[in-house]
N, C-alpha and C positions, 0 to 999 in steps of 0.2 A: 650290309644286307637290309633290304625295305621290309615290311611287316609282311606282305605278298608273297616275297619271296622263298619265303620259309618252307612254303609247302612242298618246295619243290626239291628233290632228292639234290646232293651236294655231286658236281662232276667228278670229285676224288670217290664216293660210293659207284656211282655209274662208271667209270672207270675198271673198280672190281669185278663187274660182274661179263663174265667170258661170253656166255652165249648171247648171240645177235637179238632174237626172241625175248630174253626173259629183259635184256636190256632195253628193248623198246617196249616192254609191258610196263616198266619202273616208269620210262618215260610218259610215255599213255598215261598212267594214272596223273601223276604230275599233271598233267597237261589238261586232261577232265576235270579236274579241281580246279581248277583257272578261268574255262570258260564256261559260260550261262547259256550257250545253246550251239547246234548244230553248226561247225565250220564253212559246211559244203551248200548246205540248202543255196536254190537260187542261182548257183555255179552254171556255166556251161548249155545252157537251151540253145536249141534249134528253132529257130522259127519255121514255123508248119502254114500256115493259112490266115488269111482275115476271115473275118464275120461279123452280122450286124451287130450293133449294139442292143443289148439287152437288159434292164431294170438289174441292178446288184452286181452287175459286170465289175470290175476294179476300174475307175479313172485311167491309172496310172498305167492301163493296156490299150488304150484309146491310142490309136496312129492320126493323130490332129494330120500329118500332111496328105492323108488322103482324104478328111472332115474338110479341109482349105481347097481339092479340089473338086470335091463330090455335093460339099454341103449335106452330109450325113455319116454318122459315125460308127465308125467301124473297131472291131479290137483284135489285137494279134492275138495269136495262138500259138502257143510253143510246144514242142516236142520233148517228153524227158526231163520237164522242168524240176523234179527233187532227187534226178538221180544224177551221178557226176561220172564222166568215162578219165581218170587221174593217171596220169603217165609222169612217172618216175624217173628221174635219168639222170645217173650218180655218175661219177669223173673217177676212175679208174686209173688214171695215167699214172707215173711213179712219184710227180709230184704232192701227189696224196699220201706217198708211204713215210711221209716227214713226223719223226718221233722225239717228242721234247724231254723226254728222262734226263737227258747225258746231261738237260740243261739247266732244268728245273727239281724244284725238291719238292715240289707240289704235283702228285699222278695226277693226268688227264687222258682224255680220249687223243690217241692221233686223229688227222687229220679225216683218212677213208673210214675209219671205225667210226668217227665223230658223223660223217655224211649217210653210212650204211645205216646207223642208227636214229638219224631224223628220217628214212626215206622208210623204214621200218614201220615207224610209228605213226608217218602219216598212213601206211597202208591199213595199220592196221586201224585206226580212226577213220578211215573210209569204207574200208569192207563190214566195220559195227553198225555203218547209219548204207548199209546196203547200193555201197557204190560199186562198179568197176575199175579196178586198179589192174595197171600194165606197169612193167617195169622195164629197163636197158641201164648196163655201164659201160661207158665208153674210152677209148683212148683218142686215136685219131678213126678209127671207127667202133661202130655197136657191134660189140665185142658177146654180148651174153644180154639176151633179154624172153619176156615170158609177156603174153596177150593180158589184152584185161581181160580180167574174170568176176565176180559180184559175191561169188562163195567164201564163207569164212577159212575155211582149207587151204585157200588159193595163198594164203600167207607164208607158208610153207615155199610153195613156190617161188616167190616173192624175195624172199632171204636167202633162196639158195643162188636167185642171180645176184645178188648184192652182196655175197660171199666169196662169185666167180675168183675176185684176182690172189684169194689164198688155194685156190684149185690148180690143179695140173697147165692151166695156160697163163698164169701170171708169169709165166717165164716170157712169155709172148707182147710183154705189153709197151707203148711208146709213147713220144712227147705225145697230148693231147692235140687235136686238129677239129675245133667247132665244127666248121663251115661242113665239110662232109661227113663229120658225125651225125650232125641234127639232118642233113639232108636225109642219109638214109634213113633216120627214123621217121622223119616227118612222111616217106615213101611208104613207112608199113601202116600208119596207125589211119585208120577205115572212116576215122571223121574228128570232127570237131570236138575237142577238151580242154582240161588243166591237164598242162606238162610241166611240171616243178622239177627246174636244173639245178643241181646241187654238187656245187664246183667252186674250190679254189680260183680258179679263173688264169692259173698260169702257164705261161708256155704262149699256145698261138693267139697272144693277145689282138691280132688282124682279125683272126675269125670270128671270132666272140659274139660281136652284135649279126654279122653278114649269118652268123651260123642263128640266133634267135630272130631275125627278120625273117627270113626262111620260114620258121613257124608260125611267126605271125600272119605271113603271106596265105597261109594254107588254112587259117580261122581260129588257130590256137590259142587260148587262153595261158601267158606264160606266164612262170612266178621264177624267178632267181636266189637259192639260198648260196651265199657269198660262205665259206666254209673258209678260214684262216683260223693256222696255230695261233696262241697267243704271241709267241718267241715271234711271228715273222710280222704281227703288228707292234709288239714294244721293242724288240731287236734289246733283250739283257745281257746279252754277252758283254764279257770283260776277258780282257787280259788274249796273247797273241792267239787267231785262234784259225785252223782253216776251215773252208766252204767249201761243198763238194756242189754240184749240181744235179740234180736227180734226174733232172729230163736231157740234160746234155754231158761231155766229160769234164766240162773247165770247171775248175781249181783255184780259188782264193787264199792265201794266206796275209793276215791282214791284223792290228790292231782293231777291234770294232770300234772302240771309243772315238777313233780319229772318223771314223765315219756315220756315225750314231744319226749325228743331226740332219745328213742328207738324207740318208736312207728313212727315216722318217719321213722328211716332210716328198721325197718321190713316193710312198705307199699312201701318202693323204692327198695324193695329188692321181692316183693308182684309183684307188678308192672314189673319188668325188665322181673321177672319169665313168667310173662304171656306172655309180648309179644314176648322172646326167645319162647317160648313151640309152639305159633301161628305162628310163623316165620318159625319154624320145621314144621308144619302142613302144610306150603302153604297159610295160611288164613291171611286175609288183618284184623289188628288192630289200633284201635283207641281208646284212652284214652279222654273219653267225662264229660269236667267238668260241672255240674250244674247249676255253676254259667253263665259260658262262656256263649256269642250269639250264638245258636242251630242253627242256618244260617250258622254262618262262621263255626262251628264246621262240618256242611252235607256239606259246599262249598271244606273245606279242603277232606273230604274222597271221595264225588264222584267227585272232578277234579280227582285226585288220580288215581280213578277205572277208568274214561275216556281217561286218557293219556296211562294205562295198553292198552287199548281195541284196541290204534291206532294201 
């Protein structure tokens, strides 16, 4: 543990605490102690209009390529420039219902508790600095979602669609499917934002980037939090053991040790794939382990996105 890290509540306490709310207030705080200023500032502008330049303008709004063909200078103007429209959109599917007790002797968040409670906390660190947050969880499609809203209340809301797959329709739920997931979201939301996907990323691995192009296509700002149990990046099993599949019906029994060393290095080859494809997209990625403090894991991505914004 680094001296930093201390501040940050241990995943075995976060783990304890049942409700959604009070666990991503634990988190928030964690997470306020960490950084020195505003995550969002800067985020998300529209561009509105040029105009002349004028004595105390900032430089750095000056459009030189129309100074190159006008010979005088002009500065853009943006729309909404400190407030952020953040669209949420957790993975639902049953590959998130992965629970590492049977395997580990260390409590952690599963996988959807580990994703409901980053998409919690970032709501709730956006609706503080007076954002609009929208929220959707998905399978192979948007299954349950709620408009942005800018009201501190609206949090409420928030958690109750990030709650949906312990509700009366998780019986309803299937392998994930990007591609016409993100379509139909990308169809409801009214303009241009941060959409932060927060997804294991398993199942229609096809879809994945075709489904985050799609947003990119439509002017979204995306960010990608990568959510893996510990158990399915260090693979600790020992001794004969079976594999069920969560998103399909097949069935492994299997020695793991005899297969340790592949299935490692196909999940660093899983892993590189995703963040080169995200890299190519323009989308900011982040590989968020289960176990890890959910503080320091939100401190590292939105320092990140704040340093971008300066």
């Amino acid at each position: 543990m680094t001296p930093d890290s201390r501040r940050f509540l241990h995943p075995e306490a976060i783990a304890r605490i049942a409700r959604l709310e009070l666990r991503a207030k634990a988190v928030v705080e964690g997470t306020l102690a960490g950084l020195h200023k505003s995550p969002y500032k800067g985020q998300s502008v529209e561009f509105l209009q040029h105009r002349e330049y004028v004595r105390g303008d900032d430089p750095k709004r000056v459009d030189w390529k129309v100074w190159g063909r006008q010979d005088r200078l002009y500065v853009k103007e943006f729309e909404e420039e400190t407030n952020l429209r953040l669209t949420l959109v957790v993975d639902c599917s049953p590959s998130m219902d992965y629970e590492p007790e049977a395997v580990s002797s260390r409590r952690r968040l599963g996988k959807h508790d580990c994703a409901a409670t980053l998409a919690a906390s970032l709501a709730w660190l956006a609706l503080s600095h007076g954002d609009a947050v929208g929220c959707a969880v998905f399978d192979n499609r948007i299954r349950a979602s709620v408009p942005a809203r800018t009201k501190r209340s609206h949090l409420s809301s928030v958690i109750e669609v990030l709650e949906w797959p312990r509700g009366r329709g998780a019986g309803t739920r299937h392998a994930s499917a990007f591609l016409p997931a993100f379509r139909g979201l990308a169809e409801t939301l009214p303009r241009r934002g941060l959409v932060v996907v927060i997804s294991d990323l398993l199942g229609d691995r096809d879809g994945i980037m075709p489904g985050l192009r799609f947003l990119r296509m439509r002017g979204h700002d995306v960010a990608l939090l990568h959510v893996l149990d510990d158990d399915e990046l260090d693979f600790p099993f020992d001794g004969p053991t079976r594999f069920e599949g969560l998103e399909t019906d097949a069935q492994v029994s299997c020695n793991p040790r005899a297969f340790r060393a592949g299935y490692l290095e196909a999940m660093q080859a899983f892993l590189g794939e995703m963040r080169q494809q995200a890299a190519a997209l323009e989308c900011d990625y982040e590989l968020i382990r289960s176990g890890e403090p959910l503080s320091a894991a939100l401190v590292k991505f939105l320092s990140r996105r704040a340093s971008l914004a300066v």
